[in-house]
C-alpha positions in Angstrom: 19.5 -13.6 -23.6 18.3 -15.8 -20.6 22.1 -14.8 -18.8 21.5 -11.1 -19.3 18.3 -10.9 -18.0 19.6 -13.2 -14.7 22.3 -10.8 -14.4 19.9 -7.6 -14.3 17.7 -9.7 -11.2 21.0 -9.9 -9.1 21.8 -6.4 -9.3 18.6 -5.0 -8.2 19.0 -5.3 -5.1 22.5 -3.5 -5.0 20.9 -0.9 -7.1 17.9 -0.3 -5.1 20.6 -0.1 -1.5 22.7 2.3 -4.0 19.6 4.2 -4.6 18.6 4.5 -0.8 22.1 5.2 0.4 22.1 7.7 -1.8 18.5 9.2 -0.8 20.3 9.4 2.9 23.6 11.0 1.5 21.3 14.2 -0.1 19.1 13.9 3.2 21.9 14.7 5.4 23.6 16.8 3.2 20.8 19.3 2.7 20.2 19.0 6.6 23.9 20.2 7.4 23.8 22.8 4.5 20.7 24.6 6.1 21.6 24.4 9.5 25.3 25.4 9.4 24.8 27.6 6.6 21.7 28.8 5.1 19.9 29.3 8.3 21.7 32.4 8.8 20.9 33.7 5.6 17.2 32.9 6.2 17.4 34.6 9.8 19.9 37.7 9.3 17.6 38.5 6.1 15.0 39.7 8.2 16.7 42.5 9.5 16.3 45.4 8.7 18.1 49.3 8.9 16.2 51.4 11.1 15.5 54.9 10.1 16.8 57.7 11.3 13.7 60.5 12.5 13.3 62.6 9.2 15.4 60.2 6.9 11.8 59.5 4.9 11.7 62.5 3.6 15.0 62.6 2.0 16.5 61.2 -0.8 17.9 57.7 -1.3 21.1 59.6 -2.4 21.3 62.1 0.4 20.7 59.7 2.9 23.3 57.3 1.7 25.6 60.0 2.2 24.5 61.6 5.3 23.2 58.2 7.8 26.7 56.2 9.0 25.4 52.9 9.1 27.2 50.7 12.5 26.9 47.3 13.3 27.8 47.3 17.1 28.9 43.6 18.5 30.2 42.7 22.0 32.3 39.7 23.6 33.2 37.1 21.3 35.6 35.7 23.6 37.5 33.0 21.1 38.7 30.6 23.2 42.3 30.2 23.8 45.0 26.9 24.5 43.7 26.9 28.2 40.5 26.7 28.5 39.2 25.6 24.9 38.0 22.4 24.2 38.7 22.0 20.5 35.6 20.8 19.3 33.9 24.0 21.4 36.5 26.5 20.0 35.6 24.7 16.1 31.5 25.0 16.8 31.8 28.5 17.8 33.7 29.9 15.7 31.8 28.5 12.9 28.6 30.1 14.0 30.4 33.6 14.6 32.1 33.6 11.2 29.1 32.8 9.3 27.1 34.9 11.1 29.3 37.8 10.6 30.0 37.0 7.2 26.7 37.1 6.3 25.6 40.0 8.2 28.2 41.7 5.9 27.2 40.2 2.8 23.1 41.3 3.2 23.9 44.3 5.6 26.4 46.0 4.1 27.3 48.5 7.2 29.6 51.2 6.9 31.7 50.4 9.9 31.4 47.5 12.5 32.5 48.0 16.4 33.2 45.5 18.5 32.7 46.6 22.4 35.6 44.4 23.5 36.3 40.8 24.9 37.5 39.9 21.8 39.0 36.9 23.3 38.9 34.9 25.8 42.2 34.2 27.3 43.8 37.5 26.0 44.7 38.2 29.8 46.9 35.4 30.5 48.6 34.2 26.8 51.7 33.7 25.3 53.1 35.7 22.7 52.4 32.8 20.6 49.1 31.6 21.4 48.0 35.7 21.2 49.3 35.4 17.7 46.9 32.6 16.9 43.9 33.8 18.2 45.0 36.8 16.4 45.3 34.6 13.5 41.9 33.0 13.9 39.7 36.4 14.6 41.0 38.0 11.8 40.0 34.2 9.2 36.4 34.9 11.4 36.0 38.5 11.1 37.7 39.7 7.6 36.0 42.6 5.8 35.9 44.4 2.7 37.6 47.5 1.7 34.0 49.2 1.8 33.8 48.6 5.4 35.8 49.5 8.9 35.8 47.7 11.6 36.8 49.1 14.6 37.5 47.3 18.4 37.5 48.5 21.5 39.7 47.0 24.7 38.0 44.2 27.1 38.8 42.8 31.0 39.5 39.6 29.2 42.1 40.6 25.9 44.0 42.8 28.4 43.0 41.4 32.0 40.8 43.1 34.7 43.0 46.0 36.4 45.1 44.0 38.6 46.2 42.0 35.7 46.8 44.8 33.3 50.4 45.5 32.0 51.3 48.3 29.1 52.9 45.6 27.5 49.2 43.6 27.3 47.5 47.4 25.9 50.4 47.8 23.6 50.1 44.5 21.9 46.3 45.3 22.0 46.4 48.4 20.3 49.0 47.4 18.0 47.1 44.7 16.4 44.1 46.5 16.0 45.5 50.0 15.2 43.8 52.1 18.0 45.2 53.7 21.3 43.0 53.9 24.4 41.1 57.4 25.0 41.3 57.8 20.8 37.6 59.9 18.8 37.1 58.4 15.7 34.6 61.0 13.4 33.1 59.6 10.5 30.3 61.2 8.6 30.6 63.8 10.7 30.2 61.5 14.0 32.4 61.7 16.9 32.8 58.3 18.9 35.1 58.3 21.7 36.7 55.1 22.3 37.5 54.3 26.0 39.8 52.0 27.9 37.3 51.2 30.5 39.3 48.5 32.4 42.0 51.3 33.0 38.9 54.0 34.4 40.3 52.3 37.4 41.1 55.6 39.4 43.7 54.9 41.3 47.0 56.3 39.2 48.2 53.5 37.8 50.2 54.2 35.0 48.3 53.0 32.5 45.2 54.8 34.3 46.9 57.7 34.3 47.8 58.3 30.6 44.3 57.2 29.8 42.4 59.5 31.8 45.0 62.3 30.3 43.9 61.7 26.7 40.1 61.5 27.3 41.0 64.9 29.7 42.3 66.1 26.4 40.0 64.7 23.9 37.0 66.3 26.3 38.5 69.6 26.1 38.8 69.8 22.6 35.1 68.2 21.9 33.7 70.9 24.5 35.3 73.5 22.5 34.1 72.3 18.9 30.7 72.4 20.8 30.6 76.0 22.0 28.9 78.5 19.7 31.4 81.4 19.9 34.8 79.6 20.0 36.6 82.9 19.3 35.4 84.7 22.4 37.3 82.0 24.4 40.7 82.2 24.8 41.0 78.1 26.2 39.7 77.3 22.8 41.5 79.6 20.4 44.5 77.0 19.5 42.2 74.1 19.6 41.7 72.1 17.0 37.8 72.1 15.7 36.0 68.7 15.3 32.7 68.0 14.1 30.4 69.7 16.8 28.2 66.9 17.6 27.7 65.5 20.9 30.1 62.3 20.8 28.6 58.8 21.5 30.7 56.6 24.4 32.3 53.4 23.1 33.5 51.1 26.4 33.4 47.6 27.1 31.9 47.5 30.8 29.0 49.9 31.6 28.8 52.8 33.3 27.4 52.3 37.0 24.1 50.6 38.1 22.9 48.1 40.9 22.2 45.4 38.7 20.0 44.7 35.7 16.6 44.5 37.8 14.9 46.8 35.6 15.9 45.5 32.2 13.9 43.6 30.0 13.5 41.8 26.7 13.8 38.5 25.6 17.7 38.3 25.9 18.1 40.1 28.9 19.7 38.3 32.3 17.1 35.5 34.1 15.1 36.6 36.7 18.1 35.0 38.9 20.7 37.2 37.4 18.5 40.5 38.2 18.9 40.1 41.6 22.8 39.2 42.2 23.8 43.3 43.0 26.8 44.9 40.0 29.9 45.2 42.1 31.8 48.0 41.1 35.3 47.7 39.6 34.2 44.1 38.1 30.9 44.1 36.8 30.5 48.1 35.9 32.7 50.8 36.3 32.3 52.7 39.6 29.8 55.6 40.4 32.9 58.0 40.4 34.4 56.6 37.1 31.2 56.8 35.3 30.7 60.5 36.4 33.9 61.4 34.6 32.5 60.1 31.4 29.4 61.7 31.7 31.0 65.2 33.1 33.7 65.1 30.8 31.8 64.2 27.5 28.4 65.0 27.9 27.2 62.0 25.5 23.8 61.2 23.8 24.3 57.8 23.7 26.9 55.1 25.3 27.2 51.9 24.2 28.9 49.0 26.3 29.4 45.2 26.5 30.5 42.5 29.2 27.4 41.7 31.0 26.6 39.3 28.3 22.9 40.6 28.6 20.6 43.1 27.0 20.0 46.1 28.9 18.8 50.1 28.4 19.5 52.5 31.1 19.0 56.1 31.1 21.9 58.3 32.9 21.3 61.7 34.7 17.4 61.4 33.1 18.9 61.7 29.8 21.6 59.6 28.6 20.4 56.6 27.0 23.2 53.4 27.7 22.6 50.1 25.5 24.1 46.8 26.6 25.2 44.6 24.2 24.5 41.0 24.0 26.8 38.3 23.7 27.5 37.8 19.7 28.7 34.0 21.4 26.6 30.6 21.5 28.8 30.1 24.4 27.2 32.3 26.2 23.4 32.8 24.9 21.3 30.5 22.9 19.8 34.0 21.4 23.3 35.9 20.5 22.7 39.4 18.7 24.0 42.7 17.2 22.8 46.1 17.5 22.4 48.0 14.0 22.4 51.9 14.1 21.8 54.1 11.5 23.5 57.7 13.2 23.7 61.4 11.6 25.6 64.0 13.5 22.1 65.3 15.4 20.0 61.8 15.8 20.2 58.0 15.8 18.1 55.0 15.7 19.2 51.4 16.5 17.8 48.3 15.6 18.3 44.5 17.1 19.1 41.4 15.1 18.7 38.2 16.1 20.9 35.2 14.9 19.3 31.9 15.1 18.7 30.2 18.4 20.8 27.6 19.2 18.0 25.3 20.8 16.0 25.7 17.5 18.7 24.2 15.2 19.7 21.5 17.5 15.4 20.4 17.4 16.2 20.7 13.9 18.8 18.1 14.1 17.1 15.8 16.7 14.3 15.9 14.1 16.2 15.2 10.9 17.9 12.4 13.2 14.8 10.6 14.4 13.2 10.8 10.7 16.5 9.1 9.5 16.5 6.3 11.8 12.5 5.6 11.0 13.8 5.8 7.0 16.2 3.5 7.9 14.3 0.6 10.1 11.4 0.9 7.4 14.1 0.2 4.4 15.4 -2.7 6.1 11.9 -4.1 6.6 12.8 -3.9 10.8 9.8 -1.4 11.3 6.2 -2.7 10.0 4.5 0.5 8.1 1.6 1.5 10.0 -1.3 0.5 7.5 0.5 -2.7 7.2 0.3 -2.9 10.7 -3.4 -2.3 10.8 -4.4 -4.7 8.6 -2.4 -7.0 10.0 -4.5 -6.3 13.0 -7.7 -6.5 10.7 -7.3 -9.2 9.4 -6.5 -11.3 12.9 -9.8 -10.1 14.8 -11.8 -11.6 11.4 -10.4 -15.1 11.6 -11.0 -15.4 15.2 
């Protein structure tokens, strides 16, 4: 009896380290769990569908059927064998899968586009590094059968225009399915997807077959659009789409001097305002982008590559919405428009993911706190009312 109960004083002390170490284990385990998972359930819950003007009064049925709901993203740039560090290219990643995972899950859009810049080193790879980035974007950005996700061409997954080659497009378009100048209508919705490094306008070959298919594409929406199609003879053979004024998809934007007059929290620094657009590189050139408008005559364009938020209004009317950065690489406040479109209207809607800066204070936090359980468990840091009575007790016996 006395040998058992000698036994039981020796292991307390193991049991009680056990029981600490253990304390620490679900500490850091429910730290990592909410800030590389939860946190973007907590944060990506909060958004919300906008709604479209009118949509109240009709039923949850009819407006199920009649409002596409779009999830519009923009340069993810994955990083390639060049310039990637591995640990970068594992972080970001991460945050971009789970963010558009669960964006999916809680959001459930009817199609997702993403404006281009898919990845990063798309412009200079080898056939087989292109097939593992390919690889890894499609583990990242997998989808259900209940959703279509569609991508338009960037400067960096084909190369700006003096790095362009048709065989760089055609392995573009083949892994994603699309061609350059292509309308997509859905839900009666026309969206015309454009090449925007190739709106070049100087003939290039690649330039030149583009232009031809939005040239034809433009023709054929113009048409759908006119009232009495029968009285003119241009439009007789033409085949009718949905007549609704069709809504520009393009990685750079269409012309401006810079982003002096946007705002909102995840626009450019007051810096970046000031540095003039040059054309060709940073948005498409005044000419190019009066094609667009001439040609298709849109109510809304929506574009990428400036990594920054911006709203423009073209000719007075046309409303342009750059999109953000959906990278940590290049904000700490990445986001994704959502849209809720009919044929006639639309309304859009911004969602945050979390801020990079506030999950790293979550860790600096979670880290200090550990280090204070740990010096106060291995008696190396004095608890402060110890410490005050200590202090008590001292100024009474002198």
């Amino acid at each position: 009896m006395l040998s058992s109960s000698s036994t039981t004083v020796k292991n307390l002390p193991l049991k009680k380290r056990l029981c600490f170490l253990l304390k620490l284990v679900c500490f850091v385990s429910s730290v990592l769990l909410f800030c590389e998972f939860l946190v973007y359930y907590v944060v990506i819950f909060q958004c919300r569908w906008p709604e479209v003007k009118g949509e109240a009064h009709v039923s949850e049925k009819e407006t199920s059927a009649s409002v596409l709901k779009a999830m519009i993203l923009a340069d993810t740039h994955l990083l390639g064998e060049i310039k990637g560090h591995w640990f970068d290219k594992l972080r970001r990643e991460w945050q971009m899968e789970r963010s558009f995972q669960t964006a999916l899950w809680l959001l459930q859009p009817d199609i997702v586009f993403i404006l281009g810049d898919v990845f990063d080193e798309g412009k200079w790879s080898s056939p087989q590094a292109w097939a593992d980035d390919v690889r890894r974007f499609r583990k990242m950005f997998k989808y259900p059968v209940s959703t279509e996700l569609v991508v338009i061409v960037g400067n960096h997954d084909i190369g700006f225009h003096y790095e362009m080659t048709t065989y760089k497009v055609n392995r573009f378009e083949k892994v994603f399915n699309l061609t350059s100048g292509k309308l997509i209508t859905r839900k009666g919705i026309n969206f015309v997807l454009v090449n925007s490094v190739a709106m070049e306008g100087d003939g290039c070959a690649v330039c030149r077959a583009s232009e031809a298919k939005l040239v034809a594409l433009s023709h054929k929406l113009n048409c759908s659009l006119q009232k009495l199609n029968h009285s003119n003879k241009r439009c007789s053979d033409v085949e009718k789409l949905p007549a609704s004024e069709p809504i520009l998809l393009q990685h750079y934007p269409l012309y401006r001097k810079s982003d002096a007059e946007c705002s909102g929290e995840d626009s450019a620094s007051p810096e970046e305002k000031k540095i003039p657009f040059k054309e060709k590189y940073d948005v498409l050139s005044q000419e190019a982008s009066q094609k667009l408008i001439w040609w298709f005559h849109p109510r809304l364009v929506l574009s990428g590559h400036t990594h920054s938020a911006c709203e423009v209004l073209h000719a007075g009317k046309i409303p342009e919405i750059s999109v953000p950065s959906f990278s940590w690489r290049n904000r700490n406040n990445p986001s994704f428009i959502m849209g809720s479109i009919t044929p006639t209207d639309f309304s859009l809607q911004k969602c945050f993911l979390p801020y990079e800066s506030r999950v790293f204070t979550i860790y600096c936090a979670a880290g200090a706190l550990l280090v204070i359980l740990i010096l106060a468990h291995v008696q190396l840091l004095t608890p402060p009312f110890y410490f005050a009575q200590r202090l008590i007790s001292k100024h009474k016996a002198v």
